[in-house]
N, C-alpha and C positions, 0 to 999 in steps of 0.2 A: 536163560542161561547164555552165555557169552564165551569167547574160547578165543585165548589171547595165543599166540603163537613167535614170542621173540624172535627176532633176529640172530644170526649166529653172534657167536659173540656177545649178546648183547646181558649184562646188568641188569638182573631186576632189584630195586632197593627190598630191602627187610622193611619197611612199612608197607610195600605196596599191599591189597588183597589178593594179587597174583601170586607173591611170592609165595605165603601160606598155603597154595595148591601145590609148586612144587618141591618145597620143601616136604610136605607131609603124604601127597599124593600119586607119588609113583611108588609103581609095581614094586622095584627094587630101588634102592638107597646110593648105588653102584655110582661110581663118574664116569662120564661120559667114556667112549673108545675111541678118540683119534685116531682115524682110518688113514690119514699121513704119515702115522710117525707108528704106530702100533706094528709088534712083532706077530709072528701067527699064534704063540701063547695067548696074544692079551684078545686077541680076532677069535678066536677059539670062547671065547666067554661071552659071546653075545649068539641069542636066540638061535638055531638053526645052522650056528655054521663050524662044520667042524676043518679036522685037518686039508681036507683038498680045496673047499671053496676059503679057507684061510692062505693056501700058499697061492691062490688063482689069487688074491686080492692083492698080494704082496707084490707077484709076479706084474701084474697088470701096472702097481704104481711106478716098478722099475723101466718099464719101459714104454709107458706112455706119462709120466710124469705126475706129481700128489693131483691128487682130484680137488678141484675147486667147490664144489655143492655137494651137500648129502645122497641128492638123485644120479651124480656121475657114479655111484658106486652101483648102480645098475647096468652099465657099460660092461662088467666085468662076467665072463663066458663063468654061467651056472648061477649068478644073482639073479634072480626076473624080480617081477612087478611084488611078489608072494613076500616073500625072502626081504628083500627090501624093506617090506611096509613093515614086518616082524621085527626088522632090527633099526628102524627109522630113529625112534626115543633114545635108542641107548648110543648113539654114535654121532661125531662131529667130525669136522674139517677145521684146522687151525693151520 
């Protein structure tokens, strides 16, 4: 077994045999949650986080600025290590 892990950002082509895993083999079908640009509505639809740890995220990016990697979003008072890995899949940085 193998376990490819893109790059942000990154393209996988429609030939590749990668693509066919994530085209077909996630949980949910959903697009991604840009944790930059996301209101606490759209923060609210990923695993585990409801109204407060959605306005702590919001809060945290107004004043310390967008988060550059998936893992700064554990920076944020009430995300730990748990939390995080639950919502790791569903979430990006652009």
């Amino acid at each position: 077994m193998a376990v490819y892990i893109p790059a942000a950002g990154e393209e996988i082509p429609p030939s590749s045999p990668v693509s066919s895993i994530f085209s077909s083999g996630t949980s949910n079908d959903q697009p991604l949650v840009n944790i930059n640009t996301a209101n606490t509505d759209e923060l609210q639809t990923l695993n585990g986080i409801g109204p407060s740890k959605a306005s702590a995220i919001v809060s945290y990016r107004e004043e310390n600025g967008l988060f550059q990697t998936v893992e700064d979003l554990g920076q944020v008072s009430g995300i730990g290590d748990k939390s995080l890995e639950k919502i790791k899949a569903q979430i990006t940085v652009q």
